[in-house]
C-alpha positions in Angstrom: -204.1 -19.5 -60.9 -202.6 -22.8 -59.5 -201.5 -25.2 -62.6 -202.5 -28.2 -60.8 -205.9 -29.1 -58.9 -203.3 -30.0 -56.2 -201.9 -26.8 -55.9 -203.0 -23.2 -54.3 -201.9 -19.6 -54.1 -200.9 -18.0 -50.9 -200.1 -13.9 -50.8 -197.4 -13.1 -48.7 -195.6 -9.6 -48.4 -192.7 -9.1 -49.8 -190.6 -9.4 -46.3 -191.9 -13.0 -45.7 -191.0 -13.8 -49.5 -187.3 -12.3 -49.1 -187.5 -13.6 -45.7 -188.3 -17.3 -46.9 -185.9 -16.8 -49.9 -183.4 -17.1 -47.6 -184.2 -19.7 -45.5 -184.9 -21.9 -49.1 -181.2 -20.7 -50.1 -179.8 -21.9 -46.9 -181.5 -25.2 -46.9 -180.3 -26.0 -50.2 -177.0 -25.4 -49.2 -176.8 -27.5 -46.8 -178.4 -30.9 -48.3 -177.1 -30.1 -51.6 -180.0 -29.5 -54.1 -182.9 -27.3 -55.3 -185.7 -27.6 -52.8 -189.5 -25.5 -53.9 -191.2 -23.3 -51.2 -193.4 -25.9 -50.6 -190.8 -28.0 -49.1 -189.5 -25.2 -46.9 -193.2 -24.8 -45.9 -193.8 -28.4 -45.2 -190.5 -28.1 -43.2 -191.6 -25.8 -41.0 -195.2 -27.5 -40.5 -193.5 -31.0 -39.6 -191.7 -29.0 -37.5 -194.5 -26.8 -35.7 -196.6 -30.5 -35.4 -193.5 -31.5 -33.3 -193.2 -29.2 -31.4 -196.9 -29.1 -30.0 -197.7 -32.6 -30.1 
């Protein structure tokens, strides 16, 4: 269960989770600090909204 009102659960299998593990391990690499899933995730929506403006 989500800890905030805010927040929601997603199930994913455990190839997406590995999957996105790594992309969150090489994003923090690159700018330097711990970023959450949900940053990745927002990344890649910002990203998807761009691309099909």
């Amino acid at each position: 269960m989500a800890e905030n009102e805010d927040e929601t659960s997603i199930r994913i299998n455990k190839k997406t989770h590995k999957d996105l593990v790594k992309i969150q391990g090489s994003i923090q690499a690159k700018i330097g600090k711990h970023i959450s899933f949900d940053e990745v995730l927002q990344e890649f929506i910002q990203d998807y909204k761009k691309r099909h403006k």
